[in-house]
C-alpha positions in Angstrom: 66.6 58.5 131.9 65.1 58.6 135.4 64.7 55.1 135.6 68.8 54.5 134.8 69.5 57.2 137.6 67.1 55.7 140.1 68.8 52.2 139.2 72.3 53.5 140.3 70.8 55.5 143.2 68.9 51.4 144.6 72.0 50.1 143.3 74.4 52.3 145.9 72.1 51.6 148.5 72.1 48.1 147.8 76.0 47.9 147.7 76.4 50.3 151.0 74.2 48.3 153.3 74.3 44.9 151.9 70.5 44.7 151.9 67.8 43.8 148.8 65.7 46.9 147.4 62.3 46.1 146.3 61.0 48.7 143.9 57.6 49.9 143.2 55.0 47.9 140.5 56.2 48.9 137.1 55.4 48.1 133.1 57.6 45.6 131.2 59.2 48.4 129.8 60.1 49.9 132.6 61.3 46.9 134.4 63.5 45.8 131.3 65.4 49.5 131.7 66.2 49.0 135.1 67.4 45.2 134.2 69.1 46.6 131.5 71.0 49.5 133.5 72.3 47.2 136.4 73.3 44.3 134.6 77.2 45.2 134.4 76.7 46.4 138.0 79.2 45.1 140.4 78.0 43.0 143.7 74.1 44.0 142.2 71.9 41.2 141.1 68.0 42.1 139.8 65.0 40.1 139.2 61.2 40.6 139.0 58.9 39.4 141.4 54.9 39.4 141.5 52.3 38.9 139.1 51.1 41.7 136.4 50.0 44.6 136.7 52.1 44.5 140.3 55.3 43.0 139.3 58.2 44.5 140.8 62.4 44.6 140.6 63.9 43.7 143.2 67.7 45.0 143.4 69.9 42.8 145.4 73.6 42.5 147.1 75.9 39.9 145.3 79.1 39.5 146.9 80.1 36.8 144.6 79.0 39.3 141.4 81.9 41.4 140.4 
């Protein structure tokens, strides 16, 4: 529940200034609920970078996304 309401808090961030969000190392799990959350997000685009245990979402602006 705290991972959907950080999701939409990167995600307006992401939308307001146009810029990519690069959150902190998480599990698979944890990473898949963020996914998950922000996949019917307007102009918001996510993928993981890194290598385990420090992989990371990173939430980005996608103006052609809507």
């Amino acid at each position: 529940q705290s991972l959907v309401a950080l999701a939409s808090k990167v995600a307006a961030k992401v939308v307001k200034y146009r810029r990519s969000v690069t959150l902190e190392p998480m599990n698979a799990y944890e990473r898949h609920v963020i996914h998950s959350a922000l996949q019917e997000t307007a102009y918001v685009t996510t993928y993981s970078i890194g290598t385990e245990p420090n992989r990371r979402v990173v939430v980005s602006y996608d103006r052609d996304k809507r």
